[in-house]
Biopython code that builds the backbone (N, CA, C, O; Angstrom):
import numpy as np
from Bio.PDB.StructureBuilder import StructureBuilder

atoms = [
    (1, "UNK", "N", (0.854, -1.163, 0.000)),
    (1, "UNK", "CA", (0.000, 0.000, 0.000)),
    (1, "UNK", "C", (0.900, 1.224, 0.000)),
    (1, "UNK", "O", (2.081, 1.201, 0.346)),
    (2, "UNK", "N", (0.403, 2.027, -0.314)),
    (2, "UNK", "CA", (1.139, 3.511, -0.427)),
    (2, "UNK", "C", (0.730, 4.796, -0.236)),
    (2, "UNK", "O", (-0.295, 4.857, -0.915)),
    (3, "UNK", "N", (0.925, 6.020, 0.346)),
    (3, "UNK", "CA", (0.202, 6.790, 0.950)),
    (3, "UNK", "C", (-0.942, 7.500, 0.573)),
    (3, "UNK", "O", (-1.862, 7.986, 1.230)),
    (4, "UNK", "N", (-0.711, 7.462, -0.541)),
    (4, "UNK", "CA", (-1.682, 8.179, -1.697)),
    (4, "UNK", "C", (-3.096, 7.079, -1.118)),
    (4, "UNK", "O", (-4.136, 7.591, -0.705)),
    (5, "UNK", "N", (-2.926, 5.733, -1.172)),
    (5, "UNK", "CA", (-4.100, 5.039, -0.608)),
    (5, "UNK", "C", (-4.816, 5.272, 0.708)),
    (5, "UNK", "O", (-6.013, 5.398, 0.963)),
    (6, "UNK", "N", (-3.807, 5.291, 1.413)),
    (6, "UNK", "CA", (-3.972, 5.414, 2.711)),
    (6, "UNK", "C", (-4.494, 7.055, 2.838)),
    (6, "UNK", "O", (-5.535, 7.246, 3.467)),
    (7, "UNK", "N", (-4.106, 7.692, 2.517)),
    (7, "UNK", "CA", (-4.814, 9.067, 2.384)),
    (7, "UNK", "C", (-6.578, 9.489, 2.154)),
    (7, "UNK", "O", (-7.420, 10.188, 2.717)),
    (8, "UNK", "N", (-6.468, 8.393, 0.718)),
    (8, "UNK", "CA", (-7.797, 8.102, 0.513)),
    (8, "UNK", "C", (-8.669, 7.323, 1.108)),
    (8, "UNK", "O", (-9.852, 7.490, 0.811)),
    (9, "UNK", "N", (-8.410, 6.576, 1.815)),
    (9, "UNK", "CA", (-9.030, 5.406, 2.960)),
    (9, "UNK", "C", (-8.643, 6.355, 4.285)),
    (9, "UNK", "O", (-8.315, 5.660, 5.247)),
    (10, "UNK", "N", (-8.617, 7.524, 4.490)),
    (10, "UNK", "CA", (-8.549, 7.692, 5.944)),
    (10, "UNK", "C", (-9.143, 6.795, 6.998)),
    (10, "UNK", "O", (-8.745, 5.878, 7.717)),
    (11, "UNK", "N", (-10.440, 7.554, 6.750)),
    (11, "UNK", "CA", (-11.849, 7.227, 7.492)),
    (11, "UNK", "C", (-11.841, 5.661, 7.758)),
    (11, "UNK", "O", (-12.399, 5.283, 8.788)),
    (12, "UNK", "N", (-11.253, 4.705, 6.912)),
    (12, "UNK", "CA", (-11.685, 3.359, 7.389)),
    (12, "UNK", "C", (-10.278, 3.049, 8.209)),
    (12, "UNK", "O", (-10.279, 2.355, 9.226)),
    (13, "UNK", "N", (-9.015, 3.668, 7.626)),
    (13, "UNK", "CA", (-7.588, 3.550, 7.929)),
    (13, "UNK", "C", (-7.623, 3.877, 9.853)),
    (13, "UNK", "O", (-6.756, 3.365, 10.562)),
    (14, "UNK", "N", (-8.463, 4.551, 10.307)),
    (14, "UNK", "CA", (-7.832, 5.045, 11.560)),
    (14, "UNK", "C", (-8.064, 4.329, 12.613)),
    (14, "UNK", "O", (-7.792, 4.585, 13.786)),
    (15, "UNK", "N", (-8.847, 2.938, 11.922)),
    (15, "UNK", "CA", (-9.063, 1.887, 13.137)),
    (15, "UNK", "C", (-7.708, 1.572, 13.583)),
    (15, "UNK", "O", (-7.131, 1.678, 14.665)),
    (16, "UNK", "N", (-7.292, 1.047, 12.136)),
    (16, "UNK", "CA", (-5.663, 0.162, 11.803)),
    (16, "UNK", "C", (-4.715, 0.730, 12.542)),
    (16, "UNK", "O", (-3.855, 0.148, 13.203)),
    (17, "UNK", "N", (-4.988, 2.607, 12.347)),
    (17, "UNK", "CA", (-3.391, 3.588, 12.578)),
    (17, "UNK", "C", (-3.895, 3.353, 14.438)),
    (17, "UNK", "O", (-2.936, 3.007, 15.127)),
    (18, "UNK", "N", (-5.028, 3.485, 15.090)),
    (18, "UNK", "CA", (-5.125, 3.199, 16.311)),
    (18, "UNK", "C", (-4.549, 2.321, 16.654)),
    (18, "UNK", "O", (-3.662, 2.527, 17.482)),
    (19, "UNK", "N", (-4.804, 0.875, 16.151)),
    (19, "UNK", "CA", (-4.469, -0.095, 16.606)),
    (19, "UNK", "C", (-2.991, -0.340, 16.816)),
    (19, "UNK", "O", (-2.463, -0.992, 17.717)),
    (20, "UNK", "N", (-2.437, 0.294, 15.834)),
    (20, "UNK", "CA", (-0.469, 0.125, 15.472)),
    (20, "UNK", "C", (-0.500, 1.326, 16.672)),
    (20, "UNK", "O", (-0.729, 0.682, 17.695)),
    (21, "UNK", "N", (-0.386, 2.700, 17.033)),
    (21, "UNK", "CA", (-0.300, 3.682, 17.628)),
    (21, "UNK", "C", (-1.354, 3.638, 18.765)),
    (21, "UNK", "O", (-2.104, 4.613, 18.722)),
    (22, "UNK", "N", (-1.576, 2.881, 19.637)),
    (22, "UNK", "CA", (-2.531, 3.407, 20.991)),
    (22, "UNK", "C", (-2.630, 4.686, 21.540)),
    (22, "UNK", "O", (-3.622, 5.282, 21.960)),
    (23, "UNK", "N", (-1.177, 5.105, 21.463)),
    (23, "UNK", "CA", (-1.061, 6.869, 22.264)),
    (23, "UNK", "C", (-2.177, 7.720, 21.379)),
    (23, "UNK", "O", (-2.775, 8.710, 21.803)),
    (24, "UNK", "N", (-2.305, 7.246, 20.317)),
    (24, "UNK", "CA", (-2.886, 8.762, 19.327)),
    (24, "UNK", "C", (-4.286, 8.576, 20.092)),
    (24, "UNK", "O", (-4.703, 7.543, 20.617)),
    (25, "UNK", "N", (-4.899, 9.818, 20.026)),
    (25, "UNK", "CA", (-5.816, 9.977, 20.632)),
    (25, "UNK", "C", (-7.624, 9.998, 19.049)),
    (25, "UNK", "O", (-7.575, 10.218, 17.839)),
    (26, "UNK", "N", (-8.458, 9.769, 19.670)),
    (26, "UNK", "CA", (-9.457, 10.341, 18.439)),
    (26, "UNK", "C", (-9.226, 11.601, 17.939)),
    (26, "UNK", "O", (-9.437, 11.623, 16.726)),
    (27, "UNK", "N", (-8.769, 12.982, 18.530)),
    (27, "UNK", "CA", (-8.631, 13.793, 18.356)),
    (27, "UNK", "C", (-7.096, 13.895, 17.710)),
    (27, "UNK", "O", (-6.904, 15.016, 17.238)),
    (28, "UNK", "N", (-6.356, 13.309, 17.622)),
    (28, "UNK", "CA", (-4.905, 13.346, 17.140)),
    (28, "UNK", "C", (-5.295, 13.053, 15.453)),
    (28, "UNK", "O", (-4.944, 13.771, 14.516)),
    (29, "UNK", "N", (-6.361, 11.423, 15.340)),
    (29, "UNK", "CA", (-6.444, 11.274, 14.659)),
    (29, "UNK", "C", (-7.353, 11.893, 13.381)),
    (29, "UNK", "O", (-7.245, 11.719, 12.167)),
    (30, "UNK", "N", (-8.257, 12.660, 14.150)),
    (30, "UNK", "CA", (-9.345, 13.369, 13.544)),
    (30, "UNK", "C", (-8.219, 15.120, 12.915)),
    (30, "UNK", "O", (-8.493, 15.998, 12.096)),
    (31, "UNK", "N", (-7.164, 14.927, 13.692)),
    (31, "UNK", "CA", (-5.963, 16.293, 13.095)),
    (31, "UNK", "C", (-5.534, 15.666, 11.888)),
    (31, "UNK", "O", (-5.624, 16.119, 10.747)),
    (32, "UNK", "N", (-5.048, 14.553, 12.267)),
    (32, "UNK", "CA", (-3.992, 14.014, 11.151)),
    (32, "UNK", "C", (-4.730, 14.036, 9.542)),
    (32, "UNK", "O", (-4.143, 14.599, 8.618)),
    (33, "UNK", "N", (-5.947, 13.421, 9.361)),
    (33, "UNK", "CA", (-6.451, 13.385, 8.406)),
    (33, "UNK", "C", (-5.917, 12.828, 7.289)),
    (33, "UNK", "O", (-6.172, 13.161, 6.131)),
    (34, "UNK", "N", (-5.028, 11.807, 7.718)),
    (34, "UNK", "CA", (-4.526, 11.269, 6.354)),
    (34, "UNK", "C", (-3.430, 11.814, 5.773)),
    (34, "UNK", "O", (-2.977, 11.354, 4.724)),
    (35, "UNK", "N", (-2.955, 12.733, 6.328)),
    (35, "UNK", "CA", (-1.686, 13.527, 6.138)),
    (35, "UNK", "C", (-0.371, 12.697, 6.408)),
    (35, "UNK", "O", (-0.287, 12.748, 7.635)),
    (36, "UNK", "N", (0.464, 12.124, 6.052)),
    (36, "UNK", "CA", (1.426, 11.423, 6.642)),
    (36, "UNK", "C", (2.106, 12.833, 7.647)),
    (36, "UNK", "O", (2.117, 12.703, 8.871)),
    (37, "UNK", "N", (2.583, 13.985, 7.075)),
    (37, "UNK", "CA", (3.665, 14.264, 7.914)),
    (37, "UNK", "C", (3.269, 14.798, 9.095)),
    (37, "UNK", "O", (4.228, 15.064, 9.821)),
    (38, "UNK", "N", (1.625, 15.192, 9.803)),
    (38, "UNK", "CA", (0.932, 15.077, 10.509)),
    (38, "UNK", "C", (0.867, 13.536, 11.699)),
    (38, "UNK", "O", (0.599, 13.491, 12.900)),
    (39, "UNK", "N", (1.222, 12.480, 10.758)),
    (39, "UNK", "CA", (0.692, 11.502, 11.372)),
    (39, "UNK", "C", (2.466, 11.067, 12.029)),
    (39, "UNK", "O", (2.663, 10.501, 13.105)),
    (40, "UNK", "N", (3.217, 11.371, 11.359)),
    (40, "UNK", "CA", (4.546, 11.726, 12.035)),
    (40, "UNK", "C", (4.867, 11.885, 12.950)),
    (40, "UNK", "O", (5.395, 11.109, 13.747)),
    (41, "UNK", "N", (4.523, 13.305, 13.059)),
    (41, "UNK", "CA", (5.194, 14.617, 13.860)),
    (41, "UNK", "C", (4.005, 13.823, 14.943)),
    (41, "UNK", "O", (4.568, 13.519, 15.995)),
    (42, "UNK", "N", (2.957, 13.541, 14.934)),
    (42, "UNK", "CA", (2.253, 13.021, 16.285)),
    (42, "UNK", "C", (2.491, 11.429, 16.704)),
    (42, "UNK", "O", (1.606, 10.698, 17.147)),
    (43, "UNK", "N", (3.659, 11.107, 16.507)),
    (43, "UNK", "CA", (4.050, 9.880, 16.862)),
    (43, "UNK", "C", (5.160, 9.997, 17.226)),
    (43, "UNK", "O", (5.651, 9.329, 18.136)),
    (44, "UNK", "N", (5.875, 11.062, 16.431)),
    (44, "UNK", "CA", (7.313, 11.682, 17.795)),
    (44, "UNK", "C", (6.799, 12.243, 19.000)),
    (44, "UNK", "O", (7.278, 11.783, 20.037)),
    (45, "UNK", "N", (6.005, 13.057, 19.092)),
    (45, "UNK", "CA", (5.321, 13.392, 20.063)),
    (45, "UNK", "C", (4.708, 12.620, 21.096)),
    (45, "UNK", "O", (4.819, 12.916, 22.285)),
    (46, "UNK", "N", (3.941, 11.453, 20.595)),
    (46, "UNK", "CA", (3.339, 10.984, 21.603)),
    (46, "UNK", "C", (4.163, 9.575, 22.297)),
    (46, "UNK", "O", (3.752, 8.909, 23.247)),
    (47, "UNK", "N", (5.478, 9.352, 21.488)),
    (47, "UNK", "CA", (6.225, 8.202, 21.326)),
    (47, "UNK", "C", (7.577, 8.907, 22.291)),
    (47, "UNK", "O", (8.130, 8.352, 23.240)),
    (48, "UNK", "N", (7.852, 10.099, 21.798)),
    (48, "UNK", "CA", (8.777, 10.739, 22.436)),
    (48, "UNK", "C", (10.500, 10.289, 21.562)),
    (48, "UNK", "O", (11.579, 10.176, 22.145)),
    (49, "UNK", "N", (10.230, 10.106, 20.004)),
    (49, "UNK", "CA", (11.448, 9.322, 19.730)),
    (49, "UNK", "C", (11.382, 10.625, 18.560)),
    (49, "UNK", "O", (10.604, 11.543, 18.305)),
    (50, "UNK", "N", (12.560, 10.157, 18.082)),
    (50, "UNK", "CA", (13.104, 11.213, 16.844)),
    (50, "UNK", "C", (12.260, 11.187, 15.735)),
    (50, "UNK", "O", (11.494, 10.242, 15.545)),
    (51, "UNK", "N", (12.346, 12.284, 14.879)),
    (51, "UNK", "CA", (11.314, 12.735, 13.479)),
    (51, "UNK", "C", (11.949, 11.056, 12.834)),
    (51, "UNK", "O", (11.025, 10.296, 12.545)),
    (52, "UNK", "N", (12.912, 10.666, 12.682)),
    (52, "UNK", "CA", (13.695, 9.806, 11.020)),
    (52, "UNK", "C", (13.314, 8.383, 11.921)),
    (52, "UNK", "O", (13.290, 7.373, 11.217)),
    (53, "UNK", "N", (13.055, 8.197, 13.177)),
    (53, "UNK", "CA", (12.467, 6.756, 13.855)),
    (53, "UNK", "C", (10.931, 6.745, 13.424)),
    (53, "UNK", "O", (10.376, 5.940, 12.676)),
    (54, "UNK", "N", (10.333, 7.952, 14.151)),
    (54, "UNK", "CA", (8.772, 8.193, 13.562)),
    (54, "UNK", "C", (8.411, 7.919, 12.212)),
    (54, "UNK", "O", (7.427, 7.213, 11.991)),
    (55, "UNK", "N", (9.294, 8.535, 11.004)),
    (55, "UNK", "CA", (9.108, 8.514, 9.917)),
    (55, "UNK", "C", (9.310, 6.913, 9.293)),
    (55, "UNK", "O", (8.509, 6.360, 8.539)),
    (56, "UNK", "N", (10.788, 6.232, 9.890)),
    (56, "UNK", "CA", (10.397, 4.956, 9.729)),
    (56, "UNK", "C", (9.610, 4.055, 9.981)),
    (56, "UNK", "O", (9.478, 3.133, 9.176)),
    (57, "UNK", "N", (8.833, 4.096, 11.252)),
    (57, "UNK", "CA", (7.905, 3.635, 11.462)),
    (57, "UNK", "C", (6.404, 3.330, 10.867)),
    (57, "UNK", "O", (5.640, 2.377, 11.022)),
    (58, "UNK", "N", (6.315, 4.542, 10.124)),
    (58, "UNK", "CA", (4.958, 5.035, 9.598)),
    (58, "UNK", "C", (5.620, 4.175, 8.001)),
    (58, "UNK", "O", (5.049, 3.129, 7.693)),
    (59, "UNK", "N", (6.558, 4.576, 7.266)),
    (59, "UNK", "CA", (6.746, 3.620, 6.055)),
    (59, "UNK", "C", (6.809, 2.458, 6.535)),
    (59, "UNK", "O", (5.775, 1.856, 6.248)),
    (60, "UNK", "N", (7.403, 1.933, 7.037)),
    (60, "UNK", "CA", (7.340, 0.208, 7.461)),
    (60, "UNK", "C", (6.025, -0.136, 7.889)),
    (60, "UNK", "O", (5.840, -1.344, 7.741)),
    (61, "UNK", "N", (5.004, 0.486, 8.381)),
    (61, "UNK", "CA", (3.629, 0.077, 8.508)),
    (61, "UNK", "C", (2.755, 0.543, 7.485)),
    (61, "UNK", "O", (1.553, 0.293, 7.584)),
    (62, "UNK", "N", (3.154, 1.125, 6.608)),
    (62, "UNK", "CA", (2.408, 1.589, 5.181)),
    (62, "UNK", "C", (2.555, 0.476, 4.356)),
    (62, "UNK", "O", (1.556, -0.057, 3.873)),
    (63, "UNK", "N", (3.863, -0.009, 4.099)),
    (63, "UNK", "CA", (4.044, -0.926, 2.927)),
    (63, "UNK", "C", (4.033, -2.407, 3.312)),
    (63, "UNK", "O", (4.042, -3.257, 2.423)),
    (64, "UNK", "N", (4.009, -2.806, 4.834)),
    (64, "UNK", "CA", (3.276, -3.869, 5.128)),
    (64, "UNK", "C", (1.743, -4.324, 5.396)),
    (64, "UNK", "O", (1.155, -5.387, 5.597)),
    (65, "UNK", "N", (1.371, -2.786, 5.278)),
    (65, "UNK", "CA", (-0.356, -3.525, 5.942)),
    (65, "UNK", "C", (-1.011, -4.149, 4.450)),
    (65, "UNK", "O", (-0.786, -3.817, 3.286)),
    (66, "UNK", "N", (-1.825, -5.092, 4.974)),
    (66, "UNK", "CA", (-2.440, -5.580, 4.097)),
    (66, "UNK", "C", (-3.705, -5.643, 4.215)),
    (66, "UNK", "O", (-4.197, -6.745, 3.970)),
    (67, "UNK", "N", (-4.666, -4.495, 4.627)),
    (67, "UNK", "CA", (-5.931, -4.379, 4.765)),
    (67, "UNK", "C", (-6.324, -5.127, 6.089)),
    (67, "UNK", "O", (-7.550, -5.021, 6.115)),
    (68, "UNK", "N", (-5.856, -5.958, 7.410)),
    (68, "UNK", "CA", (-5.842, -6.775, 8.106)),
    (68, "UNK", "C", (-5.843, -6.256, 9.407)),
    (68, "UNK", "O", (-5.294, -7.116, 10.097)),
    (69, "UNK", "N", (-6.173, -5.295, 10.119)),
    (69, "UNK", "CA", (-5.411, -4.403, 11.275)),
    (69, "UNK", "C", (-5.424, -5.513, 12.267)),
    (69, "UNK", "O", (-4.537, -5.361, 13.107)),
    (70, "UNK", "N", (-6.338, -6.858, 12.483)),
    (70, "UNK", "CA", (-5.876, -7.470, 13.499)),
    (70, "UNK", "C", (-4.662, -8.818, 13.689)),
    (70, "UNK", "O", (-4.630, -9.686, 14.562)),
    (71, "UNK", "N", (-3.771, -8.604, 12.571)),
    (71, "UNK", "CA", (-2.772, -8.733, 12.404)),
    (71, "UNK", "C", (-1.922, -7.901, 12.539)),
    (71, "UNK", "O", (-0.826, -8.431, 12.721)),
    (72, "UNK", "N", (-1.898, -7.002, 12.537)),
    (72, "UNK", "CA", (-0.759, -6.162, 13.266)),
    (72, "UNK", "C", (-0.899, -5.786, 14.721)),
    (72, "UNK", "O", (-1.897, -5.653, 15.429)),
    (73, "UNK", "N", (0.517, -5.640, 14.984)),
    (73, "UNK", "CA", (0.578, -5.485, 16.735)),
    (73, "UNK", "C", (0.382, -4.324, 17.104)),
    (73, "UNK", "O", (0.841, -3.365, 16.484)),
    (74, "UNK", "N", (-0.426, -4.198, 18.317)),
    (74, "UNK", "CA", (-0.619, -2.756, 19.121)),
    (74, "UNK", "C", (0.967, -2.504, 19.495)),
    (74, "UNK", "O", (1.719, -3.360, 19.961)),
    (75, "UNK", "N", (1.340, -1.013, 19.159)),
    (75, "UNK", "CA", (2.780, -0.083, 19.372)),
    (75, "UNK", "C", (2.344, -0.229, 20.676)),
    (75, "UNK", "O", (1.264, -0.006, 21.223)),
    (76, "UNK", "N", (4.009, -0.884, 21.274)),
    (76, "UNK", "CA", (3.930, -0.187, 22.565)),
    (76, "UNK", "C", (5.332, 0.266, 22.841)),
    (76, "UNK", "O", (5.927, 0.099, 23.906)),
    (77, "UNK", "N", (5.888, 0.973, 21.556)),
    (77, "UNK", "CA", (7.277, 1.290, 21.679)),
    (77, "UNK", "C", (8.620, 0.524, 21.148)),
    (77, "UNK", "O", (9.654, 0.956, 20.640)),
    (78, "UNK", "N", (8.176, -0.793, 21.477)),
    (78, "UNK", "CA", (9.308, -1.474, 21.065)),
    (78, "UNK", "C", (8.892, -2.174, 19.765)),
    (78, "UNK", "O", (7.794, -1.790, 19.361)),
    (79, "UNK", "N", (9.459, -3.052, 19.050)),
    (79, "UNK", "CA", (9.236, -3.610, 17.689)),
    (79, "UNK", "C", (10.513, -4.689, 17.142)),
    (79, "UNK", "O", (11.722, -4.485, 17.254)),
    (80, "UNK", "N", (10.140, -5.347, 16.801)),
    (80, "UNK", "CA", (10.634, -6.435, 16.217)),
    (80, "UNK", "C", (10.895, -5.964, 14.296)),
    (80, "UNK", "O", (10.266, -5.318, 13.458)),
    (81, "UNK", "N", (11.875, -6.557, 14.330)),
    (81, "UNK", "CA", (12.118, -6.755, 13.275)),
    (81, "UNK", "C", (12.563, -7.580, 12.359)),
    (81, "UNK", "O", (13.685, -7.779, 12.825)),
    (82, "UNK", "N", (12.491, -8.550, 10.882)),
    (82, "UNK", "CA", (13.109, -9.528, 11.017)),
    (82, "UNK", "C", (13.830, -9.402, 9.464)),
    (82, "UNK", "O", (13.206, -9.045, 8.465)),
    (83, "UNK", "N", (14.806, -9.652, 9.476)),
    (83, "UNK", "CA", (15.926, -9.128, 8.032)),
    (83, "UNK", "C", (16.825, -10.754, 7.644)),
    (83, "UNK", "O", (17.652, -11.344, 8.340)),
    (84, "UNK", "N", (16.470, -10.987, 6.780)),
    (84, "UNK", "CA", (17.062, -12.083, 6.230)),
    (84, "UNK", "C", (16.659, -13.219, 7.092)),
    (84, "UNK", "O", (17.708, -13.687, 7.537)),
    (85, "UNK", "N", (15.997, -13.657, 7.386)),
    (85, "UNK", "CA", (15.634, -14.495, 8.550)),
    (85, "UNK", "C", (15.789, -14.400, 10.000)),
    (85, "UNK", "O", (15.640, -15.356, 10.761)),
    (86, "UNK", "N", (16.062, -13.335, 10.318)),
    (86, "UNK", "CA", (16.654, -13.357, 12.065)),
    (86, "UNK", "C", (15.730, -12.396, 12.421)),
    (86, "UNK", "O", (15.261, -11.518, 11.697)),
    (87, "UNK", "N", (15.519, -12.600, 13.485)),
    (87, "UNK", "CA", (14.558, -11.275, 14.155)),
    (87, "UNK", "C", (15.367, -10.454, 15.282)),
    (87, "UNK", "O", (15.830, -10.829, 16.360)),
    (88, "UNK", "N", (15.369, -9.620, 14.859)),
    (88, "UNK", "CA", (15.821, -8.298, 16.190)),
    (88, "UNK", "C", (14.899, -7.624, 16.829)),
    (88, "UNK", "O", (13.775, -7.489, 16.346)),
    (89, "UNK", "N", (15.331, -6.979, 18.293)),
    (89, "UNK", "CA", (14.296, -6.476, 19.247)),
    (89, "UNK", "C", (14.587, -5.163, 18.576)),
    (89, "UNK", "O", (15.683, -4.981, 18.045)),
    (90, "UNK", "N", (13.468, -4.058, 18.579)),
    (90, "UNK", "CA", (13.865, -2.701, 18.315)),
    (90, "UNK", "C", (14.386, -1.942, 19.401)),
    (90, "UNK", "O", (15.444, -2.224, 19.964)),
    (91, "UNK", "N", (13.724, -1.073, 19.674)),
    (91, "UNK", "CA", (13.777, 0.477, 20.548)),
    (91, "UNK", "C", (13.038, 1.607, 20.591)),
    (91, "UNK", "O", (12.382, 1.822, 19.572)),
    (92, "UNK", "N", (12.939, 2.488, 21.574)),
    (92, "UNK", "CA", (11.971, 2.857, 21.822)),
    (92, "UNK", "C", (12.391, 4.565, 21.304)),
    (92, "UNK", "O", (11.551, 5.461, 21.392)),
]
sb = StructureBuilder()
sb.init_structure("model")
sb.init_model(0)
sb.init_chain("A")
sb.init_seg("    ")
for serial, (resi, resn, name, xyz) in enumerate(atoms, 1):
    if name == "N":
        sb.init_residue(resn, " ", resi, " ")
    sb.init_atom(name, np.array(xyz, "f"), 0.0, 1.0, " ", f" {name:<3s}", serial, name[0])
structure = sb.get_structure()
């Protein structure tokens, strides 16, 4: 998926972006509107981590979702990752 989609699917998208992001609030999400660099800047914020962590975050959950939100894990800061077969713990 790619943002241009996700832009256009807000409204059904903000179950999903809840579910990945718990901190965002209805009102965070009702700002963001489908805006990525909105949906950013309120995940450094509410995450407390750098703009280029935030920003990775939000692409790595753009180009994996697959319409499925209860397959993806509720954010609670940390994250897994898995690269060539191995999985690593993230950071917060």
């Amino acid at each position: 998926m790619n943002w241009d989609q996700v832009e256009g699917k807000w409204k059904q998208m903000k179950g999903a972006v809840r579910e990945q992001w718990g901190k965002l609030t209805d009102d965070d999400l009702q700002a963001i509107g489908g805006r990525r660099d909105q949906l950013i800047g309120k995940i450094q914020e509410r995450y407390g981590i750098i703009r280029e962590e935030a920003t990775k975050r939000v692409d790595e959950w753009v180009t994996s979702y697959q319409g499925e939100p209860a397959m993806h894990q509720r954010d609670t800061g940390q994250h897994e990752t898995t690269h060539a077969g191995r999985t690593t713990g993230g950071h917060s």
